[in-house]
C-alpha positions as CSV (number, residue, x, y, z in Angstrom):
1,X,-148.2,-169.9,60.8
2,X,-145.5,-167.4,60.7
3,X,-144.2,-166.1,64.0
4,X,-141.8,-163.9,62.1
5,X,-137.7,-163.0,62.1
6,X,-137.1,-161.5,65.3
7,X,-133.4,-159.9,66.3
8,X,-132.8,-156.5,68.2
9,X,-133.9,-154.2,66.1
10,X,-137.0,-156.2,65.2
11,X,-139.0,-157.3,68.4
12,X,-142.8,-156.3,67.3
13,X,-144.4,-159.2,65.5
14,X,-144.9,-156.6,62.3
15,X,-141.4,-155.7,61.8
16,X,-140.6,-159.6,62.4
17,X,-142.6,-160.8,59.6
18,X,-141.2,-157.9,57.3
19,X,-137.6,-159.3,58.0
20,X,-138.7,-162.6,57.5
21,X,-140.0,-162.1,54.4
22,X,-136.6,-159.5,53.3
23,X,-134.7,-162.1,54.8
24,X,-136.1,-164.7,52.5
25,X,-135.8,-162.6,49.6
26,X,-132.0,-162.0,50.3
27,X,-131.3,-165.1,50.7
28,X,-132.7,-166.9,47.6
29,X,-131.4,-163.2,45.9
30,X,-135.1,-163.2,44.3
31,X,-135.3,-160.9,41.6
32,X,-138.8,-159.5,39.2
33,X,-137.4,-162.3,36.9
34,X,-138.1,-165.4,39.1
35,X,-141.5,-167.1,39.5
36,X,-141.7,-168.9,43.3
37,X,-143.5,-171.5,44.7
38,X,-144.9,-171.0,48.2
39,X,-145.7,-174.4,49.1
40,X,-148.2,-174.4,52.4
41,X,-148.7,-170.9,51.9
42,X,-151.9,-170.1,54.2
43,X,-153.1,-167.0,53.1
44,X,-150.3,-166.0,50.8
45,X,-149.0,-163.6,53.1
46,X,-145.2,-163.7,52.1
47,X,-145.3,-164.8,48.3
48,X,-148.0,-161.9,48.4
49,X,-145.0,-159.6,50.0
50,X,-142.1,-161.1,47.7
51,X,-144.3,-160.6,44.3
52,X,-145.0,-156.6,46.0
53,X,-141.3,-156.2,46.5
54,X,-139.8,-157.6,44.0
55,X,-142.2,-157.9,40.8
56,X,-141.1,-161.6,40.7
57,X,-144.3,-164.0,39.6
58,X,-145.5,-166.1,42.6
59,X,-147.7,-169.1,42.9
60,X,-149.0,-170.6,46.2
61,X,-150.7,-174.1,47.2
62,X,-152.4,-174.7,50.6
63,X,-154.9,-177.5,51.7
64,X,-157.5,-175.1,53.2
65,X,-160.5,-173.9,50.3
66,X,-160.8,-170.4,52.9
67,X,-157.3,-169.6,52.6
68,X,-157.2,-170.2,49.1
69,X,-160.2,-168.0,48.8
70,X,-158.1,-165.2,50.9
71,X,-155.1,-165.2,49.4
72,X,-156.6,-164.6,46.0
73,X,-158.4,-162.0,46.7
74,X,-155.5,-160.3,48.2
75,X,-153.5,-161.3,45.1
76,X,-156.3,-159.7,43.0
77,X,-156.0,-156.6,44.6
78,X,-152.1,-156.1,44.1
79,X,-152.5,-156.8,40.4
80,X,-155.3,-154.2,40.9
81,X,-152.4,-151.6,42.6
82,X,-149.4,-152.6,40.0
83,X,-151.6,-151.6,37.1
């Protein structure tokens, strides 16, 4: 579970788990050529975000058949959105 990046300018648990997930991309400097692994990924929620903001290729693995089940059919609908 992600509780997010909080500082202060970022104190709601939305804008925390948008700087997480910048933060993370600014960090590893990932670009639309880069394909990432999101190991434990839950419900895909930040390669889901990095693929969105990015264009980079994304893959995610979790132990739990529901949130695979979630996560691709959130996947599904950003390829839906890109094309």
């Amino acid at each position: 579970m992600h509780y997010g990046y909080a500082d202060e300018e970022n104190k709601s648990f939305e804008k925390s788990l948008f700087r997480m997930n910048t933060f993370l991309i600014e960090q590893a400097n990932i670009t639309k050529d880069d394909y990432i692994l999101d190991a434990g990924c839950g419900v895909g929620g930040s390669s889901i975000f990095m693929s969105k903001h990015t264009g980079c290729r994304a893959t995610g693995i979790t132990l739990a058949p529901r949130q695979v089940e979630s996560a691709t059919k959130s996947a599904k609908s950003l390829t839906l959105m890109i094309k």
